[in-house]
GULOTOR-856521 format. One line per 3 residues: their letters; for each residue z, y, x of C-alpha. Coordinates in nm, 2 decimals. Layout:
<recs>
A) Z,Y,X; ...
</recs>
This chain:
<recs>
XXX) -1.90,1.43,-0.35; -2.19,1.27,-0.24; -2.52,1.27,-0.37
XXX) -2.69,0.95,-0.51; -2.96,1.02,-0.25; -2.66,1.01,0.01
XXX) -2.62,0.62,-0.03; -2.98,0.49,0.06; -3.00,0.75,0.36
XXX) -2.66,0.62,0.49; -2.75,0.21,0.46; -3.11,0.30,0.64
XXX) -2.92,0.47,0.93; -2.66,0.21,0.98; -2.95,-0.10,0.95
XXX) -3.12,-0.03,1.29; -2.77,0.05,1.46; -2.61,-0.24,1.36
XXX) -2.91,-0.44,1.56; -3.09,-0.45,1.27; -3.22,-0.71,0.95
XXX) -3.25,-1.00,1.20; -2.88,-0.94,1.35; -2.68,-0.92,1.02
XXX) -2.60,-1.28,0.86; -2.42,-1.13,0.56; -2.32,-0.81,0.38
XXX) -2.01,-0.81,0.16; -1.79,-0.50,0.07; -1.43,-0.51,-0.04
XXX) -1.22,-0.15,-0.15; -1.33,0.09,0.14; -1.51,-0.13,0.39
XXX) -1.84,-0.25,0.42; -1.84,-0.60,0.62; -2.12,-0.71,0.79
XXX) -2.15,-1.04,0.96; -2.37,-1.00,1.29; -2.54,-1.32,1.47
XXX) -2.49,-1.06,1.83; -2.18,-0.78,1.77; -2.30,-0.66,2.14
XXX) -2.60,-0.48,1.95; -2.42,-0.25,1.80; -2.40,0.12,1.89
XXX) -2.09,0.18,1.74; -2.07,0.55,1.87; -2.43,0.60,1.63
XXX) -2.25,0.44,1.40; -1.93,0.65,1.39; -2.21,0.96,1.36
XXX) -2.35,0.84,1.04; -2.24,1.11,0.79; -2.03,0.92,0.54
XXX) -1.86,0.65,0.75; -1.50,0.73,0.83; -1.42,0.48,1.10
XXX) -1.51,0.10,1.22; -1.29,-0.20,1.28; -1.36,-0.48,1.45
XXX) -1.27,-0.86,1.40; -1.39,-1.14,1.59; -1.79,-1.17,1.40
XXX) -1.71,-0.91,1.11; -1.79,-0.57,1.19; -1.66,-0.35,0.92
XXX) -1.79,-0.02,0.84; -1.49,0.21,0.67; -1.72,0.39,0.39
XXX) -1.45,0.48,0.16; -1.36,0.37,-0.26; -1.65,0.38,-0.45
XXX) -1.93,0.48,-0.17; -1.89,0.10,-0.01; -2.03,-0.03,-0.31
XXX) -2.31,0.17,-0.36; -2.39,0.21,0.08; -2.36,-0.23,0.07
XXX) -2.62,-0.24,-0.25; -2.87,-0.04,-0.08; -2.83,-0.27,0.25
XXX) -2.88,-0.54,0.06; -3.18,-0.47,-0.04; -3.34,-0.33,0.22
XXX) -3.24,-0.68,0.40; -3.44,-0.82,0.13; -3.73,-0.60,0.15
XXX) -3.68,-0.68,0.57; -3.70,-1.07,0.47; -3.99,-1.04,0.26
XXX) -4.20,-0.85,0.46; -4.11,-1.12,0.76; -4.18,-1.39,0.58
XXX) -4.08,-1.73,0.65; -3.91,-1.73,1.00; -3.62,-1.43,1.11
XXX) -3.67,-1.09,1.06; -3.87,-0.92,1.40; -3.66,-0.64,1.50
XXX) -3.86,-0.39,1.68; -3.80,-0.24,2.03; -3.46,-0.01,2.03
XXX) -3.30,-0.23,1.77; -3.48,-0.06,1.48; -3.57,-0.30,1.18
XXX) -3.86,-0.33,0.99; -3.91,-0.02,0.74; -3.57,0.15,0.80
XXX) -3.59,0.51,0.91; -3.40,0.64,1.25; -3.08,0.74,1.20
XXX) -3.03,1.11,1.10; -2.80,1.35,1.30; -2.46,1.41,1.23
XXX) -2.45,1.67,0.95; -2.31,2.02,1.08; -1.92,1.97,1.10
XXX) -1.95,1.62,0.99; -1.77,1.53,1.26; -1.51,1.65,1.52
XXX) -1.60,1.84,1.84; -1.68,1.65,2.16; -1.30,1.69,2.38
XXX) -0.94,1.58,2.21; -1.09,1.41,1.91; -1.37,1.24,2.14
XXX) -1.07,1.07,2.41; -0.87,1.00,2.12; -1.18,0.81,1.95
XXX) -1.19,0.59,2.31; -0.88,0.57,2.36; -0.91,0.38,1.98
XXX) -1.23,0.22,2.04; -1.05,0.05,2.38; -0.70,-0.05,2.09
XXX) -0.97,-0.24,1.89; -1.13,-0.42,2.13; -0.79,-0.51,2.27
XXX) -0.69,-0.69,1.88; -1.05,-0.83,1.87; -0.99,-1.06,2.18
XXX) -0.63,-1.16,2.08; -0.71,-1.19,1.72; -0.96,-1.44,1.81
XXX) -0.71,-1.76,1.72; -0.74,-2.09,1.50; -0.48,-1.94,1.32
XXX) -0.59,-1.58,1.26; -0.98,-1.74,1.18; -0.85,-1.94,0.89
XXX) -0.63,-1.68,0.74; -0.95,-1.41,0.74; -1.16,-1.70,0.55
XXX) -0.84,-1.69,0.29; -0.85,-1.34,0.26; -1.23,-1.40,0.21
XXX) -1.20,-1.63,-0.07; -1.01,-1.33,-0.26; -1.14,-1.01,-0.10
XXX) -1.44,-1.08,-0.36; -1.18,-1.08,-0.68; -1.06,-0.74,-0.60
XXX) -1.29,-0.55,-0.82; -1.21,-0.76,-1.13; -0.85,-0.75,-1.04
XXX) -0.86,-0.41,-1.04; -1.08,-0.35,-1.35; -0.87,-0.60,-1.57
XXX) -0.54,-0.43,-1.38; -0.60,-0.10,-1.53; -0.72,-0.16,-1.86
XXX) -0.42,-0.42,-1.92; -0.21,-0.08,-1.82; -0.37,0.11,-2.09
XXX) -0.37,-0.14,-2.36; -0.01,-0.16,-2.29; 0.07,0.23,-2.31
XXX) -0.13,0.20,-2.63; 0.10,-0.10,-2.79; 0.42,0.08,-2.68
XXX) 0.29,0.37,-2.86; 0.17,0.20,-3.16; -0.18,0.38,-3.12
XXX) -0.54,0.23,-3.24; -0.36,-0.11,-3.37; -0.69,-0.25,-3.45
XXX) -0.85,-0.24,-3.08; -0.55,-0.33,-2.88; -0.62,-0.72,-2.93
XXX) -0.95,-0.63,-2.85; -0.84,-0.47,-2.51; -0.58,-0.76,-2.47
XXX) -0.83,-1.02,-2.50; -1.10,-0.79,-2.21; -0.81,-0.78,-1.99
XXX) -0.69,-1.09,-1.97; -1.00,-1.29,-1.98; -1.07,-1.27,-1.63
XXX) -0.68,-1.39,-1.52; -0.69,-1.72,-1.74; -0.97,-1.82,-1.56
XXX) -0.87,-1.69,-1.21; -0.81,-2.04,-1.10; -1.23,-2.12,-1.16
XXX) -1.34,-1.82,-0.98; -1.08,-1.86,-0.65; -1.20,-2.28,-0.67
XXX) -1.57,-2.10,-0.64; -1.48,-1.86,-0.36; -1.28,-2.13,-0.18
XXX) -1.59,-2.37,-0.16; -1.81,-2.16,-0.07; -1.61,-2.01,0.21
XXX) -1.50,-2.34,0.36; -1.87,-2.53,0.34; -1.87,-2.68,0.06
XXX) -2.10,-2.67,-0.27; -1.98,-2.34,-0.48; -1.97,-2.49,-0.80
XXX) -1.80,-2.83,-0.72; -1.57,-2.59,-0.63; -1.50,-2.44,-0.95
XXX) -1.52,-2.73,-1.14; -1.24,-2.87,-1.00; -1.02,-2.57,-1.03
XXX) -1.11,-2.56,-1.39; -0.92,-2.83,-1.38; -0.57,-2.65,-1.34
XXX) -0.64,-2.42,-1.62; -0.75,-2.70,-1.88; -0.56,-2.75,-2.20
XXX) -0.58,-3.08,-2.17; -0.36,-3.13,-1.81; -0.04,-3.07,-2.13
XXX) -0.09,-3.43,-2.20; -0.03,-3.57,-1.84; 0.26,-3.66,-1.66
XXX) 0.28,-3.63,-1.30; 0.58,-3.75,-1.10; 0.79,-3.76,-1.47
XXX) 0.69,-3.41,-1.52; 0.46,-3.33,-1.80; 0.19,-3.04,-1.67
XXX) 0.13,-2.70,-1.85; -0.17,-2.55,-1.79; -0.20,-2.29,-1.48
XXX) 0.06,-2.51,-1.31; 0.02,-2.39,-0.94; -0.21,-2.04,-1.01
XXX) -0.43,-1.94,-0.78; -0.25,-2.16,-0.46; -0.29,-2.52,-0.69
XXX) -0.69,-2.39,-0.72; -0.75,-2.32,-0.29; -0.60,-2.67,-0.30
XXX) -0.80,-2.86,-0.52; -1.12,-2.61,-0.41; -1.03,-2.77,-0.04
XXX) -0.99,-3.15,-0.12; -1.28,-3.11,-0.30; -1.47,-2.98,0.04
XXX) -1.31,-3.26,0.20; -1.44,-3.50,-0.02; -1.82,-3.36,-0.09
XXX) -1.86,-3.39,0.34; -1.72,-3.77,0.33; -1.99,-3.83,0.07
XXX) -2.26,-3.65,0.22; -2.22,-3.88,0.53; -2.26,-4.19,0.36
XXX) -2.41,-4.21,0.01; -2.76,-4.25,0.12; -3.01,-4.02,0.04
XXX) -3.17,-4.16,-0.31; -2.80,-4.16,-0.48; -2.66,-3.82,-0.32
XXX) -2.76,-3.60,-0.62; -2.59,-3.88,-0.83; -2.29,-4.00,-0.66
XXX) -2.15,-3.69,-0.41; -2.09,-3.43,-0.76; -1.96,-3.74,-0.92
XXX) -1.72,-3.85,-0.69; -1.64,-3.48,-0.56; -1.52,-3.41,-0.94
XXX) -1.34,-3.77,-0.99; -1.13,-3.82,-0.68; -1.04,-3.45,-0.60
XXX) -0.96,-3.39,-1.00; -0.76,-3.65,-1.04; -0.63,-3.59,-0.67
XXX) -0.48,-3.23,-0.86; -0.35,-3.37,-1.17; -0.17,-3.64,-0.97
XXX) -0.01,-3.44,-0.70; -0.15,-3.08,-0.63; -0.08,-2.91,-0.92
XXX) 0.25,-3.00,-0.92; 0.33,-2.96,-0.53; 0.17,-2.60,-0.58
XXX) 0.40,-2.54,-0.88; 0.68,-2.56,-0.70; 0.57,-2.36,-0.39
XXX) 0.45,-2.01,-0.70; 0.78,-2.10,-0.88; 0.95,-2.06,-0.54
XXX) 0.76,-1.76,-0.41; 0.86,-1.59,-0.80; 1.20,-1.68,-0.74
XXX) 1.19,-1.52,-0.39; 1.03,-1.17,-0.43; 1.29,-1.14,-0.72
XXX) 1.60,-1.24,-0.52; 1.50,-1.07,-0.25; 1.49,-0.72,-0.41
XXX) 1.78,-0.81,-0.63; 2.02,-0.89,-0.36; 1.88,-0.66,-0.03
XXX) 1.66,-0.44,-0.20; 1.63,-0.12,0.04; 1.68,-0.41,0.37
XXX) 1.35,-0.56,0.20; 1.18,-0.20,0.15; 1.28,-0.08,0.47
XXX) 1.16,-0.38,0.66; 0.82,-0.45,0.49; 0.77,-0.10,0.47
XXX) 0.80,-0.02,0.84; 0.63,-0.35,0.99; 0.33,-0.37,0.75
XXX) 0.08,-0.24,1.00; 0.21,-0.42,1.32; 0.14,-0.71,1.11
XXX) -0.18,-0.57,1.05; -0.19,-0.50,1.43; -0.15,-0.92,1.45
XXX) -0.41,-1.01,1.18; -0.11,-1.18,1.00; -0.12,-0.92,0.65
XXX) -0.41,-1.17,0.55; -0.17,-1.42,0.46; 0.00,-1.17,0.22
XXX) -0.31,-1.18,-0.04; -0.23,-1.51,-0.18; 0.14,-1.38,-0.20
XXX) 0.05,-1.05,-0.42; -0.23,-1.30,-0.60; 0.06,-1.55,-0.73
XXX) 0.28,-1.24,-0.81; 0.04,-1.07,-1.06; -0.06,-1.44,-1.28
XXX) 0.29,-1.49,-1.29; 0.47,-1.20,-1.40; 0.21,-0.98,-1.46
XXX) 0.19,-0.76,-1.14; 0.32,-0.78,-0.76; 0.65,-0.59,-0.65
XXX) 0.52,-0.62,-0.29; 0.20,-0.38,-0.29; 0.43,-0.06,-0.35
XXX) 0.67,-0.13,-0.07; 0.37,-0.21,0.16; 0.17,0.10,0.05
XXX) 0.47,0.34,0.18; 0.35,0.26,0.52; 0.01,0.44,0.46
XXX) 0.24,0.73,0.34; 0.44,0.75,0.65; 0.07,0.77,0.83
XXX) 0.03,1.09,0.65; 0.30,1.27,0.74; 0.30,1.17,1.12
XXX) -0.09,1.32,1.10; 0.07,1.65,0.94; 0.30,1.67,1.19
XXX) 0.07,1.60,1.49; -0.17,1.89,1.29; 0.11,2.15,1.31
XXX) 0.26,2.03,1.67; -0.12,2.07,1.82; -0.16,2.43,1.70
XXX) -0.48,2.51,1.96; -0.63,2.19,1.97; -0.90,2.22,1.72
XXX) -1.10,1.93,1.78; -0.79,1.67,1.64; -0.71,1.93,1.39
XXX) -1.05,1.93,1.27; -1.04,1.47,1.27; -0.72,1.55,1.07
XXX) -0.85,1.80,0.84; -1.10,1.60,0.73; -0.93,1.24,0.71
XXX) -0.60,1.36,0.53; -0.78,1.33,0.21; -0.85,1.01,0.20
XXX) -0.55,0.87,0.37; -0.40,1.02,0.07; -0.58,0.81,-0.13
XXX) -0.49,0.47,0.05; -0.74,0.50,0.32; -0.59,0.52,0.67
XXX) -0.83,0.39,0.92; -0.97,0.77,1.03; -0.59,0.86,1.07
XXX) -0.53,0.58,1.25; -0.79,0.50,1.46; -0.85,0.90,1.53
XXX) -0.51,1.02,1.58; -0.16,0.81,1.56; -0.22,0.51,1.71
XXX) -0.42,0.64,2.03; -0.18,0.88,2.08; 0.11,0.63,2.05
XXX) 0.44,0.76,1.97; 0.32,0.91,1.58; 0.21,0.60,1.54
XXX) 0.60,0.45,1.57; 0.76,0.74,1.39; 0.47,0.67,1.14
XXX) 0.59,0.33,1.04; 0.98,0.51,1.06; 0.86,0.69,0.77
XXX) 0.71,0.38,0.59; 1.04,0.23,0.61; 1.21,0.50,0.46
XXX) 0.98,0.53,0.17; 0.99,0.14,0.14; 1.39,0.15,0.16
XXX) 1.35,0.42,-0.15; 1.17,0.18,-0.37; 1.37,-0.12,-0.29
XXX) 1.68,0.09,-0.34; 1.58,0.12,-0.71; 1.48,-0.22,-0.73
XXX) 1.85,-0.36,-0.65; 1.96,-0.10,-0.93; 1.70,-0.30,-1.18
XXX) 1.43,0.00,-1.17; 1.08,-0.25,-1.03; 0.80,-0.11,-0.98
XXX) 0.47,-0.34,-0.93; 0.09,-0.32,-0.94; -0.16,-0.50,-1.12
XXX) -0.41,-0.52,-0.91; -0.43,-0.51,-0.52; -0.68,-0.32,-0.31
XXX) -0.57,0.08,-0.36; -0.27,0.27,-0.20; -0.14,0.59,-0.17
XXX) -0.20,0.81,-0.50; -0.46,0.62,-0.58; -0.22,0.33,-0.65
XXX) -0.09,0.49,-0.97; -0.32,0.41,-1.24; -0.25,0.05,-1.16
XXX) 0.19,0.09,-1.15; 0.39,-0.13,-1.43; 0.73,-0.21,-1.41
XXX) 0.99,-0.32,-1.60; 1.14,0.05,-1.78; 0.84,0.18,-1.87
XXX) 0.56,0.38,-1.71; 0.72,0.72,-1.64; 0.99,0.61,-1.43
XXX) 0.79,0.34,-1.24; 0.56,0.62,-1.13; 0.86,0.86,-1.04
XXX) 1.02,0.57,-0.79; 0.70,0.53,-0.66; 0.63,0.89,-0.62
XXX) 0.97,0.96,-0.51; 0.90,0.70,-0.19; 0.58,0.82,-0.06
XXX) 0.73,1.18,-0.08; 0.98,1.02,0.14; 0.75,0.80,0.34
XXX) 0.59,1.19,0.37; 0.85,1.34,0.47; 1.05,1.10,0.70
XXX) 0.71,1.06,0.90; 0.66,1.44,0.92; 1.02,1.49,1.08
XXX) 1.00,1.17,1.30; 0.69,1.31,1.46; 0.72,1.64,1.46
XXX) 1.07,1.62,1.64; 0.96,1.32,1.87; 0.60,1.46,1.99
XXX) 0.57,1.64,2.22; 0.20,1.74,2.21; 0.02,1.63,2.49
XXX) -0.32,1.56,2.48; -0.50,1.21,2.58; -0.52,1.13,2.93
XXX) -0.17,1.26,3.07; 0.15,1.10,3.18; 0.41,0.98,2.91
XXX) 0.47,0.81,2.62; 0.21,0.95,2.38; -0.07,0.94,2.58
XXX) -0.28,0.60,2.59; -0.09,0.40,2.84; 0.23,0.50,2.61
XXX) 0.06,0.37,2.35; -0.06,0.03,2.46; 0.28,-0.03,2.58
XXX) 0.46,0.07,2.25; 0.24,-0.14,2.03; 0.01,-0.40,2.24
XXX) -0.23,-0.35,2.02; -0.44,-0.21,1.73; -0.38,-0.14,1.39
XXX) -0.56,-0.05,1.06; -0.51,0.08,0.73; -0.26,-0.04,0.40
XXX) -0.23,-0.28,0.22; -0.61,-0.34,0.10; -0.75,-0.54,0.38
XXX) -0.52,-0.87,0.34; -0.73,-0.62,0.28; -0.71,-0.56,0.21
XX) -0.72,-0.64,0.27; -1.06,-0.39,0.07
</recs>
């Protein structure tokens, strides 16, 4: 585990190789990755970067350079930044931040060298690494679409929310064990109300996100959004439908966050100066509020009610077709940049029934990573170097965190990467096998996969069987992976003819991919 003096000595070696203070435009963090927006990406030295004890891999995409730091050590690596971009602003003054000579920033130490054994030696493990390195710059350039911009700034507007999700997620789960049990009666509606808090009012928050993402004034935002969750929306009829509060979740707030961008930029061109601070707020709450009572909230209603109604047939009527399918194409989408889209999705899910039957299916694919790694470990008994990369990332892809597997082993080397996402199939077609027979299993919260995934499990017969169908599908997302590779691979190392070397791989997936389900994530 690292040390607390571990955090400020990684955020001082990753400033000056990033291209310092004056080449980072903002630092935000989500479940394992710390995301840094950068005014010049070509600054980077990405291979100093990949040396920095402590950082487990690096993706990519379009402006945002994300730095895989792992749960827990993202938050405390993107605090330090953050204030050391301060301390780089204040000693600047007014004007940017003077970067000196070699990219180093103001105050920030060099970077140190790689810790003995931090990292694996210099031959397989280093081609692999290219070989990855060339994949993501491959899905930078086609991810670079109108399309696959505005679903990142979604995934931006909720990325932020993971944390609370997650904190909420887990306490609900214990007041609920504690209920069932009849335990501590007299703190339970204590833990109910702490836990719930923060999803009645989800709806302000994703308003808030949503304007600020999309240019608009944060808190106009919000205000508007409030506006779903109001008691008061029970007295008015829209389209001979009377409105309950919450009508349209979290979709009916992006909504009314986004009309009320669209408005505040029609006023701001045309009140004139002297009445802005008066008329733009006024008219940005008015017309966009009454713009969501009177047809928003309703039109999102229908689309959550449908999207309900959906996730629930669709395990109900092809319930291992649905596991097997989202389970084994998860990262290709991820390879696409299309998972983002999925957020909202899981989002809906958990303020409507209380948790989202999509995250478990999705997370077997991160257990079908694992056992392709295991097999490639045992199949490549005297390559050290890539046992050594798999040694030391098998923990944490584990816990949910794939990008070292990934990047460093399965999908450079091709083939383990497609009998990887065989094996998330198989675990996914486990769980949706037991969803058809009425046994669901959901999470609260999204962000975490693999094991640590379970804390956060509720279902619909109790906790002990929803954690043994979901234990029961990444063994088998474990196992499936393991024999798929291990009978399919032959062993050869990067840089020869055939299908798992790095032309193999290009041509079997045309791209790049990254980790589960927390980077949509996510995803984190």
């Amino acid at each position: 585990m690292p040390t607390s003096d571990a955090y400020p000595s990684t955020a001082a070696a990753l400033l000056p190789l990033v291209g310092g203070a004056a080449n980072i435009t903002s630092a935000a963090h989500c479940m394992t990755r710390l995301r840094l927006g950068l005014a010049d990406p070509s600054l980077v030295d990405e291979e100093g970067v990949r040396a920095v004890p402590g950082v487990l891999g690096v993706v990519t995409d379009g402006q945002t350079y994300q730095v895989v730091l792992g749960p827990g050590a993202v938050a405390r690596v993107t605090a330090e930044l953050r204030t050391m971009l301060a301390d780089a602003a204040a000693e600047a003054g007014p004007g940017p931040v003077a970067v000196p000579a070699g990219g180093g920033a103001p105050g920030t130490a060099p970077p140190p060298p790689p810790a003995p054994g931090a990292g694996p030696p210099a031959d397989t493990a280093g081609e692999l690494a290219a070989v990855g390195a060339g994949l993501r710059a491959a899905r930078a350039r086609r991810n670079a679409t109108p399309l696959k911009a505005a679903l990142r700034r979604i995934a931006d507007v909720f990325v932020p929310l993971i944390p609370a999700l997650i904190g909420c997620g887990v306490l609900a789960g214990l007041n609920g064990l504690l209920v069932n049990a009849g335990w501590l009666p007299g703190l339970t509606p204590a833990l109910t109300a702490v836990a719930s808090g923060f999803m009645a009012l989800i709806a302000v928050f994703v308003g808030y996100n949503t304007a600020a993402v999309f240019g608009g004034t944060p808190v106009l935002g919000g205000a508007v959004a409030a506006v779903v969750v109001h008691p008061g929306v029970a007295k008015v009829t829209a389209f001979g439908v009377t409105l309950a509060p919450g009508q349209g979740g979290v979709l009916g707030a992006m909504a009314a966050a986004l009309l009320a961008v669209a408005v505040e930029r029609w006023c701001r061109g045309r009140v004139p100066d002297t009445l802005d601070v008066l008329l733009t707020p006024t008219l940005t709450v008015l017309v966009a509020g009454l713009g969501t009572l009177y047809g928003l909230m309703w039109a999102a209603g229908a689309v959550s009610s449908a999207i309900g109604h959906a996730a629930d047939w669709l395990l109900v009527t092809t319930g291992p077709l649905a596991g097997l399918i989202l389970g084994g194409l998860f990262l290709p989408l991820v390879m696409l940049g299309l998972h983002q889209a999925l957020i909202p999705l899981h989002t809906t899910l958990i303020e409507q029934q209380g948790y989202t039957v999509l995250l478990p299916l999705l997370a077997m694919a991160g257990a079908g990573q694992v056992g392709a790694a295991v097999a490639v470990y045992v199949r490549l008994r005297h390559d050290t170097s890539v046992r050594t990369t798999i040694r030391s990332a098998l923990p944490a892809g584990l816990l949910g965190v794939g990008e070292p597997l990934i990047y460093g082993v399965s999908l450079p080397l091709g083939r383990p990467f497609l009998t990887a996402c065989a094996g998330g199939a198989a675990g996914g077609a486990f769980v949706g096998f037991f969803a058809m027979l009425g046994d669901r299993v959901g999470a609260t919260a999204i962000g975490p996969s693999g094991w640590a995934l379970f804390p956060l499990l509720a279902g619909n017969r109790g906790p002990l069987p929803t954690a043994a169908v979901y234990a029961g599908g990444l063994l088998t997302g474990y196992a499936i992976g393991f024999l798929a590779t291990y009978a399919g691979f032959r062993g050869e190392a990067p840089g020869t003819e055939g299908a798992d070397g790095p032309t193999g791989s290009e041509e079997a997936t045309g791209a790049e991919g990254t980790t589960g389900p927390t980077e949509s994530e996510a995803p984190a």
